[in-house]
C-alpha positions in Angstrom: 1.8 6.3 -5.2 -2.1 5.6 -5.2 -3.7 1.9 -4.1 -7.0 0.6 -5.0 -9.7 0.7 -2.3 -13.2 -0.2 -4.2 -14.1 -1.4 -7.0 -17.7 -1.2 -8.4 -18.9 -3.1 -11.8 -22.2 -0.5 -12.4 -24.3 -2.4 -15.3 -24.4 1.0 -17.5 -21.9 2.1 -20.2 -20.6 5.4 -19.8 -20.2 8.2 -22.0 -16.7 10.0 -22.5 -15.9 12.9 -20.4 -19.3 13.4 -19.1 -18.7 12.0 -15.6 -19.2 14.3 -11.8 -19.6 14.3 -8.4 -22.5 16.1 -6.7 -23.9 16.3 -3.5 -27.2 16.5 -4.1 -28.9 16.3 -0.6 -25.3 18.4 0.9 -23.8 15.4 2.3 -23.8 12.1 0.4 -21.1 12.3 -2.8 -23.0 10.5 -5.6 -21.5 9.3 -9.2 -23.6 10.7 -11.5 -22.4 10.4 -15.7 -24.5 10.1 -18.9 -25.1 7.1 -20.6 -26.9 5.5 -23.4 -30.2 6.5 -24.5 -30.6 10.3 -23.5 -30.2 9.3 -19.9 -28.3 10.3 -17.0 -27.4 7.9 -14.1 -26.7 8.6 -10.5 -25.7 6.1 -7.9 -26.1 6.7 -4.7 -24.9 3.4 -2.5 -25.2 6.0 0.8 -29.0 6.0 0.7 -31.0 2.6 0.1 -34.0 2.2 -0.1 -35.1 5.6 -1.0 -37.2 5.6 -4.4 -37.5 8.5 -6.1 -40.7 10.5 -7.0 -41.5 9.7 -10.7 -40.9 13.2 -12.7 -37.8 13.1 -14.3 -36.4 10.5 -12.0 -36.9 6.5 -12.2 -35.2 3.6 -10.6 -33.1 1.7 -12.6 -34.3 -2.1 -12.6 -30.1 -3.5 -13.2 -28.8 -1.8 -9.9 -31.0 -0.3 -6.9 -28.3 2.3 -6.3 -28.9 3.8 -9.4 -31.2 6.3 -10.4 -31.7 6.8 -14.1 -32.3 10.9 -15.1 -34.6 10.4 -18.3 -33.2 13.7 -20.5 -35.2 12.3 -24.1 -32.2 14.5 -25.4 -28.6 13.3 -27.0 -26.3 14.5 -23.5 -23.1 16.4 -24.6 -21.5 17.9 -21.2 -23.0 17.8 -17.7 -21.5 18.9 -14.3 -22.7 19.2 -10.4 -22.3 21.8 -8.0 -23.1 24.6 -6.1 -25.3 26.9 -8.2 -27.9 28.7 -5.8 -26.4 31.4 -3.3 -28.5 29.8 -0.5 -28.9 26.0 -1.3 -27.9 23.5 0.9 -27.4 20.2 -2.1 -25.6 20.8 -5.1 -27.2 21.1 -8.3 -27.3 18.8 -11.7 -26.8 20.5 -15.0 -27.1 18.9 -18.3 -26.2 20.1 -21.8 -27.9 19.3 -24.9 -27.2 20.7 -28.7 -30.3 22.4 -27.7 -31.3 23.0 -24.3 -29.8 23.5 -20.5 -31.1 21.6 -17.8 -30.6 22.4 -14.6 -32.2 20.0 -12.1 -33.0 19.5 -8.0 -32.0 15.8 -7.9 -32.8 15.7 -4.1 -36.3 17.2 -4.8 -36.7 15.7 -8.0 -38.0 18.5 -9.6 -36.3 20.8 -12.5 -34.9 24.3 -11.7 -34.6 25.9 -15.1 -35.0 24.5 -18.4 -33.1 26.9 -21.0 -33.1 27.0 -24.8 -29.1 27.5 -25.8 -29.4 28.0 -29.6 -25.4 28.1 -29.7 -25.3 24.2 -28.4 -23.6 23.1 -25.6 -20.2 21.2 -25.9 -18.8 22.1 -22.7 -20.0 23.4 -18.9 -18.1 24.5 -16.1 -19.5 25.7 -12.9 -18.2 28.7 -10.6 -17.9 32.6 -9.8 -17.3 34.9 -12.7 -15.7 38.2 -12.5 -17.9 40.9 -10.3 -21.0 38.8 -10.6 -22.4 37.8 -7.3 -23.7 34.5 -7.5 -22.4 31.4 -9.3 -23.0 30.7 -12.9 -23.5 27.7 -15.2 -21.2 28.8 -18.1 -21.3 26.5 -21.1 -19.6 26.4 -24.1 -21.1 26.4 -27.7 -21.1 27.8 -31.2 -18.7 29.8 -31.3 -20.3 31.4 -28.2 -19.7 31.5 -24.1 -22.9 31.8 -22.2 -23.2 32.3 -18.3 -26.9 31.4 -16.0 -27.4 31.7 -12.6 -29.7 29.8 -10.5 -32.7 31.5 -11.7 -31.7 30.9 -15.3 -31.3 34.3 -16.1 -28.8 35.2 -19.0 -25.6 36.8 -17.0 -22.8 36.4 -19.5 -21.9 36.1 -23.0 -19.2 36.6 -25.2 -18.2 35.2 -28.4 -15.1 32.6 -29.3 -13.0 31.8 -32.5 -14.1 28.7 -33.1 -16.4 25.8 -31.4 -15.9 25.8 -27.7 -14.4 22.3 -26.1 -13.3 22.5 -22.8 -14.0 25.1 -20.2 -12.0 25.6 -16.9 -12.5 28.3 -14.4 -9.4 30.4 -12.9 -7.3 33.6 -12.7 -5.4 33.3 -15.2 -3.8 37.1 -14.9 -3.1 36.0 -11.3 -2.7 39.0 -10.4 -6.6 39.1 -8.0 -8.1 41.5 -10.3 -11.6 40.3 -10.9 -12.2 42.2 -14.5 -14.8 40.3 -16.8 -12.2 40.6 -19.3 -9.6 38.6 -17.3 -12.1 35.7 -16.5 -14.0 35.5 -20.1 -10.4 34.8 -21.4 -9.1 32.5 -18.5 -10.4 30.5 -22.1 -7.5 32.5 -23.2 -5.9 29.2 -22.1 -8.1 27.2 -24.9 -6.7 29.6 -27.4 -3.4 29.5 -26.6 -3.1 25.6 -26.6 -4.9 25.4 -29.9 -2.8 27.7 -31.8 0.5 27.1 -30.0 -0.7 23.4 -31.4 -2.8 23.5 -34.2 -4.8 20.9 -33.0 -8.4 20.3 -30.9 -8.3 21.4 -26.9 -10.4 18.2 -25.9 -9.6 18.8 -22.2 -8.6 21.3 -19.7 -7.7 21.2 -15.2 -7.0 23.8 -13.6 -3.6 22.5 -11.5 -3.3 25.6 -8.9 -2.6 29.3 -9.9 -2.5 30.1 -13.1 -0.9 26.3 -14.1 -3.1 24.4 -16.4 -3.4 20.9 -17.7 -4.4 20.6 -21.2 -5.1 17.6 -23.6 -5.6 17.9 -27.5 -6.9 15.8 -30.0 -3.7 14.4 -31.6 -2.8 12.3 -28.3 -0.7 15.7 -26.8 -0.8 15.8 -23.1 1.0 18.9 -20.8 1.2 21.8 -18.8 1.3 25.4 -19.2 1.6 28.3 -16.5 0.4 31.0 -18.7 1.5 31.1 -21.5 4.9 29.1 -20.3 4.7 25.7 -21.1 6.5 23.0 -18.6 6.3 20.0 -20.6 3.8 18.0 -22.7 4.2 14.1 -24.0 2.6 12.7 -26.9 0.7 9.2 -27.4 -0.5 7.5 -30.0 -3.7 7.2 -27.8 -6.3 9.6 -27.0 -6.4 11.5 -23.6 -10.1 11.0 -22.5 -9.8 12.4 -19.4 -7.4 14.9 -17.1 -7.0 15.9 -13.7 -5.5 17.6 -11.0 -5.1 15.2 -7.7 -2.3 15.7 -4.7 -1.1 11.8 -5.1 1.8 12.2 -2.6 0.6 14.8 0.0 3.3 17.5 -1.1 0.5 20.1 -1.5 1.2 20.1 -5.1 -1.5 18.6 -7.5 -0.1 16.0 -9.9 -1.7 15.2 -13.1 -3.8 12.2 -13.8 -4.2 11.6 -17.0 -6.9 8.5 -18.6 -6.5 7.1 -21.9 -8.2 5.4 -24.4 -6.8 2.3 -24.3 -7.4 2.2 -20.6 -4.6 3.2 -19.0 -4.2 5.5 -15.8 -1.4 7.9 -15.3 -0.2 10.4 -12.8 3.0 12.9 -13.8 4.3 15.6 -12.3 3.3 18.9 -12.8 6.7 20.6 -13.5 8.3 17.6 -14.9 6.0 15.1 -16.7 8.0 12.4 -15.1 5.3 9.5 -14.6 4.5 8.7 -10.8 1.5 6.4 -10.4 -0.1 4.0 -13.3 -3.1 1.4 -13.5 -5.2 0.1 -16.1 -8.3 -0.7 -17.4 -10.0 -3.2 -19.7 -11.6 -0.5 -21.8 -11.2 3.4 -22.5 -11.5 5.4 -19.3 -14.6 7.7 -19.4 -13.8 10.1 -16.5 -11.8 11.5 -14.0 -13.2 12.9 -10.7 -12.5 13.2 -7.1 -14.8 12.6 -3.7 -15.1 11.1 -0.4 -16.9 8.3 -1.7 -16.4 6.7 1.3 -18.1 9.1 3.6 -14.5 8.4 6.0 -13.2 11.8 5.7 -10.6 11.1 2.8 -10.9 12.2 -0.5 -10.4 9.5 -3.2 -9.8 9.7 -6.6 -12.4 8.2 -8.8 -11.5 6.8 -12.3 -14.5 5.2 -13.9 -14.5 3.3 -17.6 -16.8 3.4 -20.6 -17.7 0.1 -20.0 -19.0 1.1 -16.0 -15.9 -0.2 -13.7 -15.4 2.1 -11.0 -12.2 2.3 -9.0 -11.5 4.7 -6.0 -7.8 5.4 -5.2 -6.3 7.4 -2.4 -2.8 7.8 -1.7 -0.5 5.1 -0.3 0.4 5.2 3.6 4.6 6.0 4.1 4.6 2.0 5.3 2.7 0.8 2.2 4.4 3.4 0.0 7.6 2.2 0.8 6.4 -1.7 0.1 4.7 -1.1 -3.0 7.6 1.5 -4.7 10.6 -1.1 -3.9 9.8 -3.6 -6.9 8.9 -0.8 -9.1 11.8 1.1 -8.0 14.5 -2.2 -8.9 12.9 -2.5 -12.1 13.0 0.9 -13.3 16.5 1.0 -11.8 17.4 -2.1 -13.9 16.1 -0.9 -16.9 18.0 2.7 -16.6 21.4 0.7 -15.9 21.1 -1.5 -18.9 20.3 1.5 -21.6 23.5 3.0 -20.1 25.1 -0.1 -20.6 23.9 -0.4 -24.3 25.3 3.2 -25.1 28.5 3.1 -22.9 29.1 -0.5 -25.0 27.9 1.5 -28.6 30.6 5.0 -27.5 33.1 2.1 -26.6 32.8 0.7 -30.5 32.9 4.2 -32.1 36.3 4.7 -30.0 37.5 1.2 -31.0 36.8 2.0 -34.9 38.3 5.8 -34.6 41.7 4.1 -32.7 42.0 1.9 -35.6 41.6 4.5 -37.7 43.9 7.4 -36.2 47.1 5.9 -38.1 45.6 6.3 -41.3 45.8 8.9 -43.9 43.6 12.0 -44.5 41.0 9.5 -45.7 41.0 7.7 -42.3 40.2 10.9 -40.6 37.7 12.0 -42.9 36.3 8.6 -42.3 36.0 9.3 -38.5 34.4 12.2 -38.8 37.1 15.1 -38.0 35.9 18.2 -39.6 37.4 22.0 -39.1 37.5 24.0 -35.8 35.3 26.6 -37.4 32.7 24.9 -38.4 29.4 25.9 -37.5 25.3 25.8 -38.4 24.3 28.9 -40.2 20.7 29.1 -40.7 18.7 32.0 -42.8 15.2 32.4 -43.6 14.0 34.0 -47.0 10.5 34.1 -48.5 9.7 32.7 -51.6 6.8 33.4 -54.0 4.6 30.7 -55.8 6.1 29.2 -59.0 4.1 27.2 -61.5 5.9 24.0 -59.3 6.1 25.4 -56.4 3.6 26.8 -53.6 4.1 30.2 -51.8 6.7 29.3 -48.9 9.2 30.3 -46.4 12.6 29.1 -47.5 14.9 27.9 -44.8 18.6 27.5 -45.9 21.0 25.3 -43.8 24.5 25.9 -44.5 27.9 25.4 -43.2 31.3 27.9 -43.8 33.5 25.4 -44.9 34.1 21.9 -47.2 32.0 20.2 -44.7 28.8 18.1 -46.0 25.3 17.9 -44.1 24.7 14.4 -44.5 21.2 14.8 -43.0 18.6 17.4 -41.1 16.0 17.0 -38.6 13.5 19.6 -37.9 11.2 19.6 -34.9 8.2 22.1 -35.7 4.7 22.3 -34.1 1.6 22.8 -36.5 3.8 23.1 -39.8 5.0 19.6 -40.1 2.5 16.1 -39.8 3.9 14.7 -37.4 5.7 17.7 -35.5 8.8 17.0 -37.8 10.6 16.9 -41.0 13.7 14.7 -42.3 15.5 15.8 -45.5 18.2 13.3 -46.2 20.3 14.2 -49.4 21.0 11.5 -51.7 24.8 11.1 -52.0 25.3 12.2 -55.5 23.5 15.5 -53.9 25.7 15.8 -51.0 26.7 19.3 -50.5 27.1 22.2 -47.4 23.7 23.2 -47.9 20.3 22.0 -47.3 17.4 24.1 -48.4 14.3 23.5 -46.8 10.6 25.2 -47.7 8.2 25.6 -44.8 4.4 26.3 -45.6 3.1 27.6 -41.7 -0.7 27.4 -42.0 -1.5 30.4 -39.8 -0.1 33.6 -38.6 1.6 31.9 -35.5 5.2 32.4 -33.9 7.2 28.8 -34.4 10.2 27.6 -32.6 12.4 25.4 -35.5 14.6 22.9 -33.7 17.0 21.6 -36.1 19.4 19.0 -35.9 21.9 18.3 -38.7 24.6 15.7 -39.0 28.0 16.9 -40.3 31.0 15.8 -41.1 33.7 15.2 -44.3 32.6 13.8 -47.8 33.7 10.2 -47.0 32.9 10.5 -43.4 31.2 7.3 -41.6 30.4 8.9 -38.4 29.4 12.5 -38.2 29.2 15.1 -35.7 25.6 16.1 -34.9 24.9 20.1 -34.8 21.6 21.5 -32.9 20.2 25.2 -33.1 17.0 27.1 -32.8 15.6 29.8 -35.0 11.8 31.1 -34.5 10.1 31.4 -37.7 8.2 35.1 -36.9 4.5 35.6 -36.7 3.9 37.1 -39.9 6.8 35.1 -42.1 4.2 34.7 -45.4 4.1 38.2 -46.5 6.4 39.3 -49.3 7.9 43.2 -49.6 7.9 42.6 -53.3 4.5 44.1 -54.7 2.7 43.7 -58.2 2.1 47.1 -59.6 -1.0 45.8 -61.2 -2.3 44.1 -57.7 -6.1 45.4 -56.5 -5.9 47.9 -53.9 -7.7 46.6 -50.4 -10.9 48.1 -49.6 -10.8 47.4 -46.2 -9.3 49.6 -43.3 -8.5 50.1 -39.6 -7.5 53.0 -38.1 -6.3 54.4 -34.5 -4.0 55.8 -32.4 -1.4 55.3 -30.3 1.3 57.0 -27.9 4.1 55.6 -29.1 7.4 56.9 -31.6 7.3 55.3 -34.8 11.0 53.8 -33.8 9.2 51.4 -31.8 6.5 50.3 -34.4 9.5 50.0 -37.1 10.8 47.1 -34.0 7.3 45.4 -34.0 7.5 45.3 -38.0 11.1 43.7 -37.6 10.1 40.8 -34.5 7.1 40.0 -36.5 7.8 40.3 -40.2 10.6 38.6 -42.2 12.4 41.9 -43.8 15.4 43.0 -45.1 18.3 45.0 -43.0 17.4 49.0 -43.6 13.8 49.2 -43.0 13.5 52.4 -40.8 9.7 53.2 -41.5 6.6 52.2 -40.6 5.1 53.0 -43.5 4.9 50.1 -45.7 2.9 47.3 -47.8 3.4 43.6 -48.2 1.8 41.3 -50.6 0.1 37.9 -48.5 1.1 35.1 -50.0 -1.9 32.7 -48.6 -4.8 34.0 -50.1 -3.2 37.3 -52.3 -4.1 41.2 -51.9 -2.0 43.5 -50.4 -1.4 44.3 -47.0 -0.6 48.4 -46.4 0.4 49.6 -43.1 0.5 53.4 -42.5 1.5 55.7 -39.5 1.0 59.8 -39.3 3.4 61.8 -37.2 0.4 62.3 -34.6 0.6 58.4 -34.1 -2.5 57.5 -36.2 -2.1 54.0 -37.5 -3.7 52.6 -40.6 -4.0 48.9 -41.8 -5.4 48.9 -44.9 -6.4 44.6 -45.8 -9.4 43.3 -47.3 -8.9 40.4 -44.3 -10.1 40.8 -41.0 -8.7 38.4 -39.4 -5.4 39.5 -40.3 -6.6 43.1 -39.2 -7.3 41.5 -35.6 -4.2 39.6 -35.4 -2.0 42.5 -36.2 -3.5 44.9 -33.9 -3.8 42.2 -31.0 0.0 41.5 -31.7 1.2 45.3 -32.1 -1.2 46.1 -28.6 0.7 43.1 -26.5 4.0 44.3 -28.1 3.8 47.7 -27.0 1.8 47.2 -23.5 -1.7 48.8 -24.8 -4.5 47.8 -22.2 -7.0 49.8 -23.7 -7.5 50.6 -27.7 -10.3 51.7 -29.6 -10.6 52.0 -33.3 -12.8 52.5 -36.5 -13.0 49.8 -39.1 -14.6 49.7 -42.5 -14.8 46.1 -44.3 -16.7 46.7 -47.3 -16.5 43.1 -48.8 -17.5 41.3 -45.7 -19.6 43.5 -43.8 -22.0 42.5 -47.3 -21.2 38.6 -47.0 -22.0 39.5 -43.4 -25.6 41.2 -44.1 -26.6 38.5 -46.7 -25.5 35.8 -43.5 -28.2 37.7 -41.4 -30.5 37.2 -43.7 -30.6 33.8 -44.4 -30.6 33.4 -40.7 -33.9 35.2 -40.2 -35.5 32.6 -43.6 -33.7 29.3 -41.4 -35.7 30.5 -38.5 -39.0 31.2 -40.5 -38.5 28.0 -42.0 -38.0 26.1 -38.6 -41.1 27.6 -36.9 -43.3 26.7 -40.0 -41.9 23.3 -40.0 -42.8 23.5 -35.8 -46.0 23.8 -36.5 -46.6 21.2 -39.4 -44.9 18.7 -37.2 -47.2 19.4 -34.2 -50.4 19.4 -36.5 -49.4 16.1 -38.0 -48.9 14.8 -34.4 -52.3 15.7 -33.8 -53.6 13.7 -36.7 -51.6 10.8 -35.6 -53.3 10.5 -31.7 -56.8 11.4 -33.7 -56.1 7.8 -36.4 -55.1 5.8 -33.4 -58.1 6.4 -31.3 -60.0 5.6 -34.8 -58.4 3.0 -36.1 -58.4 1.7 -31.9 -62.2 2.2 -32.2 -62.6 0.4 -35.4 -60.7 -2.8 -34.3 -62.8 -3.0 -31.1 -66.1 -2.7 -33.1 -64.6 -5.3 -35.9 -64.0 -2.9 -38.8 -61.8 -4.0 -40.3 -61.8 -2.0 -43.8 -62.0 1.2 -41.4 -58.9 0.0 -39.2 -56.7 -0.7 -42.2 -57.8 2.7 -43.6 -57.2 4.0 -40.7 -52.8 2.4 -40.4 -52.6 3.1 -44.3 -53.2 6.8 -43.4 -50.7 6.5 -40.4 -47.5 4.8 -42.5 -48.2 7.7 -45.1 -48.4 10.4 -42.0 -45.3 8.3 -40.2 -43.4 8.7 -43.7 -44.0 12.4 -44.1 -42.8 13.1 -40.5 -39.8 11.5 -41.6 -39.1 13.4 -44.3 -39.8 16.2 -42.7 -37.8 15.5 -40.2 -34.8 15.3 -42.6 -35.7 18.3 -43.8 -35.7 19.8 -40.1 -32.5 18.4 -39.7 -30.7 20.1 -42.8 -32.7 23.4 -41.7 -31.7 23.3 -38.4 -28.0 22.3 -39.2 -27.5 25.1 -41.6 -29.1 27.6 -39.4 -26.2 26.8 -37.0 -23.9 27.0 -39.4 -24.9 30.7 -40.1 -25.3 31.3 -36.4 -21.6 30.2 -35.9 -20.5 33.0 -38.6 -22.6 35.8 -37.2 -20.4 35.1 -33.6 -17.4 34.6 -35.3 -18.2 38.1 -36.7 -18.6 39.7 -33.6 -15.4 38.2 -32.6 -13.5 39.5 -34.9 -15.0 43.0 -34.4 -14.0 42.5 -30.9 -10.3 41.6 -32.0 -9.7 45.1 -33.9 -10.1 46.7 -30.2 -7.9 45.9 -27.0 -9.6 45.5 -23.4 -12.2 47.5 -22.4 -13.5 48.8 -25.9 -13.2 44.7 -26.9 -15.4 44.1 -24.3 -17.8 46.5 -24.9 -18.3 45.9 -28.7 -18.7 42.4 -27.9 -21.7 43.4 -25.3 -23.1 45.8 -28.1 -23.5 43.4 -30.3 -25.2 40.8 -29.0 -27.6 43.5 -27.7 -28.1 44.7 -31.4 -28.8 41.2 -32.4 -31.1 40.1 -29.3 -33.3 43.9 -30.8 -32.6 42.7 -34.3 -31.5 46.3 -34.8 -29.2 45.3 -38.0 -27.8 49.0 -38.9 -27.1 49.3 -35.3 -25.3 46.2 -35.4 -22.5 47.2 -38.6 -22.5 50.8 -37.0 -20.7 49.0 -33.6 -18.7 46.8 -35.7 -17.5 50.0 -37.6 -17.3 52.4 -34.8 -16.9 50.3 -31.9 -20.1 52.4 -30.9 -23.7 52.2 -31.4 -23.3 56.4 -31.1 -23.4 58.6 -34.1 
């Protein structure tokens, strides 16, 4: 249980997750979040009467404990904390689409000011792996990129997709501290979004490897590893999660703010709901500090609209006053939906007692079926018809006379909604339901299905639940089309391992027939066509032969975790998009030719601009007046040009990211056709071929692993 202890009305808005704490002189906590305008604020109610230096810095003129950070830049993630080895106050950093900023707020002065052509979405501050000192990771373009205090480039790897949310922690648990581990302690980002299928717009770090996670759709939960404890969904957003010990048990809790105000705390290996408050508007952060300066660390929940509230756990008296009303009421609510369903099960018995003297029509009526019956389920693929799309056919049967009256499927990603009602009309009643499932990626789901059975004339029916996991790779189809294009693409290595246990891999992943006994085999994909051809030699050489390399990566990631290989290294060939991949380079090196040309047009025209207004300035101030409007007509037709060419900036700059984004996601898929170390070092390789814009370098690692002949 938590209870108010301040409240503070600040007179700025405040922007979505973009809210800390930092200690910028080492001992006073300070609020510091961006707001409107390109700015950041900072209050510091510890310290009045200190004005700052005017660089960055200004005093804001609606609250003297508030210090307005003058950025000129849209903010999209900022954090505090301690980024030199040796420095005593903690350090701002602000993200931009464009630029770091990583500033002294004590001695008002910046420390590094970085170009971050990848954007920055997301920033997290901490150790890393072997390297020494702290780093300011952010999170980007499809792209992970680590400073230190010096603003010298220490890490980078690439991502699948636009990075989110960041959080810092051993995921492996197991205190190695291996580069590899901690780049994909992120691992965590990808495994929410594709257990999901939806936006990670938040991550906390609980303790160990336990995370919180929020996504886009409203989802919020828990995962230890890849384990997940529990999750809830709302039809609000979660705008902000974190880990705070509420109740003093030495186990964090997770506090959760919503859109539409509200404050939460459940427990981490329930999701039962502990604490709650509310708001008048969304909350905009999350944090924690001693706010106070009295020793005791408060949470800190602050709104978009600026309301700040600081919370700290109840005392045992207090707790005890404060949880007895809330206690009854929750007590009195449980009792009376046990009453409602004791006095609904009390009905049902009524009608069936009524209904026992009756014929075999009043037993049908209440429901009786057969001993034996039971939910069979069986999955089948099934190829595109001219009215129907390529889709995985679940059939859902009973043994016997029995009727399925109606089925309920519960199935993440697959279904809008997570889930799926078929209710057969009654002229259509029969003991099977046939259900097509369309999964949009290569992803393991869980089906929970829940179907409702009972006699033809039944009134009540007996409800039936089962699980079947629809496998990994479910759309691919044995059957193959003789006249089908042979793939041009190919990935080949080796492994220590019988072919026995690659046949088991094919069976856990694939949806085959009873019989298969070889690894040796093709598949037709029924997403986006081609064939798929897997081949393996006696001396454990393994060939995928797809003209899709993403499905190359996801089969050689899945086939490395199945059979426990840390380390793999292989050679890859992709023909088709190695060329989309080449003309992508290009174009990148014309955006960039294009945006330093427009650079310098827009810096010569600002030149001409300061040169009209001293004229025109100097003709008003001598009374001519023909030269003065001269002078403004040529401005509004400069003014209108800079405008246009800042449009054209704008689409110049927007594509360039666009192309930047596919040249990482390349090197991330190059990365995915190795395992561990070799992953790592392609990855590295790369970006080093790119940074020396050595381009046959560059395909020679993606095909080799190696920049080595």
């Amino acid at each position: 249980m938590l209870v108010p202890i301040f409240t503070l009305k600040l007179n700025h808005k405040i922007n979505p997750r973009m809210v800390a704490i930092g200690k910028y002189d080492g001992i006073h906590p300070c609020l510091t979040a961006a707001t409107q305008a390109g700015k950041v604020f900072i209050h510091n109610p510890h310290t009045q009467g200190q004005r700052p230096a005017a660089h960055r810095l200004s005093q804001s003129t609606q609250d003297s404990d508030i210090s307005l950070l003058n950025i000129n830049q849209t903010v999209s993630c900022l954090t505090a904390g301690t980024l030199g080895p040796n420095t005593t106050g903690h350090t701002l950093l602000v993200g931009s689409q464009t630029n770091l900023l990583a500033y002294d707020v004590h001695d008002n002065t910046d420390i590094f000011y970085k170009e971050v052509t990848d954007g920055a979405n997301a920033i997290v501050l901490g150790e890393l792996g072997d390297i020494q000192s702290p780093l300011a990771i952010i999170g980007g373009n499809c792209a992970l990129q680590g400073f230190d205090f010096e603003g010298n480039d220490q890490f980078w790897t690439v991502t699948g997709d636009n990075v989110r949310s960041l959080v810092l922690c051993d995921f492996t648990a197991d205190g190695k501290n291996e580069v590899s581990h901690y780049a994909f302690h992120f691992l965590f980002m990808t495994i929410v979004a594709f257990c999901s299928f939806q936006t990670v717009t938040s991550l906390c770090h609980m303790h160990g490897s336990r995370f919180g996670y929020a996504l886009s759709n409203g989802t919020v939960g828990v995962y230890d590893r890849t384990a997940r404890y529990w999750r809830i969904k709302s039809k609000n957003h979660a705008m902000s999660i974190h880990a705070f010990d509420l109740n003093a048990d030495g186990v964090a809790e997770l506090i959760t703010g919503w859109s539409n105000g509200k404050i939460d705390a459940r427990s981490d290996r329930t999701g039962e709901v502990i604490f709650k408050d509310n708001f008048s508007s969304s909350v905009a952060g999350v944090v924690e500090g001693d706010y106070r300066m009295d020793g005791q660390i408060q949470l800190i929940c602050s709104s978009v609209e600026g309301e700040v509230r600081g919370y700290l756990p109840a005392s045992k008296e207090m707790k005890g006053n404060l949880m007895d009303a809330s206690v009854e009421q929750d007590l009195i609510r449980e009792l009376s939906q046990r009453k409602q369903n004791l006095i609904l099960e009390l009905r049902n018995y009524e009608e069936n007692a009524k209904a026992l003297p009756g014929v075999s029509e009043g037993e049908s009526k209440m429901g009786v079926i057969p001993a034996n019956t039971q939910l069979q389920t069986a999955l089948s693929v099934r190829r595109a018809t001219e009215s129907q799309r390529a889709h995985i056919e679940l059939n859902i049967s009973t043994p016997n006379e029995t009727i399925i009256r109606a089925v309920l499927i519960f199935a993440e990603g697959i279904f809008e909604g997570e889930s799926h009602v078929v209710h057969p009309s009654v002229q259509n009643l029969s003991s099977c339901v046939r259900v097509p499932i369309i999964p949009p990626k290569d992803i393991p789901v869980d089906l929970h299905i829940k179907a409702f059975v009972g006699g033809k004339t039944s009134t009540q029916f007996h409800v039936f639940e089962i699980t079947r996991q629809l496998p990994r790779f479910s759309m691919y189809d044995l059957s193959v089309d003789p006249s089908a294009t042979q793939p041009t693409g190919k990935v080949t290595f080796s492994i220590n391992d019988r072919p026995q246990r690659v046949v088991m891999w094919l069976n856990q992943n694939f949806l085959l027939p009873e019989g298969i006994d070889s690894p040796d085999i093709t598949f037709t994909t029924l997403r986006a066509g081609g064939l798929l051809k897997i081949n393996m030699q006696p001396s454990g050489e393994i060939t995928l032969r797809t003209d899709d390399i993403d499905l190359a990566g996801d089969l050689i990631q899945s086939l490395a975790s199945f059979l426990a290989i840390e380390d793999l290294q292989a050679e890859a060939d992709f023909p088709v998009y190695f060329k989309k991949l080449r003309a992508t380079l290009t174009e990148v090196d014309e955006f960039h030719s294009v945006h330093q040309k427009l650079t310098a047009a827009m810096a010569d025209h600002s030149n001409y601009i300061r040169n009209m207004l001293v004229q025109a300035e100097d003709a008003r101030l001598m009374g001519d007046w023909r030269s003065m409007k001269k002078r403004y007509i040529e401005l509004y037709d400069l003014n209108r040009d800079l405008i246009n060419e800042y449009k054209i900036r704008s689409n110049n700059h927007n594509a360039l990211l666009a192309r930047l984004k596919s040249v990482n996601q390349a090197i991330q898929r190059a990365g995915r056709l190795r395992v561990g170390k070799p992953k790592t070092q392609v990855i590295t390789a790369c970006r080093d071929a790119i940074k020396n814009n050595n381009i046959n370098a560059l395909f020679k690692i993606m095909r080799a692993g190696t920049a080595s002949s």
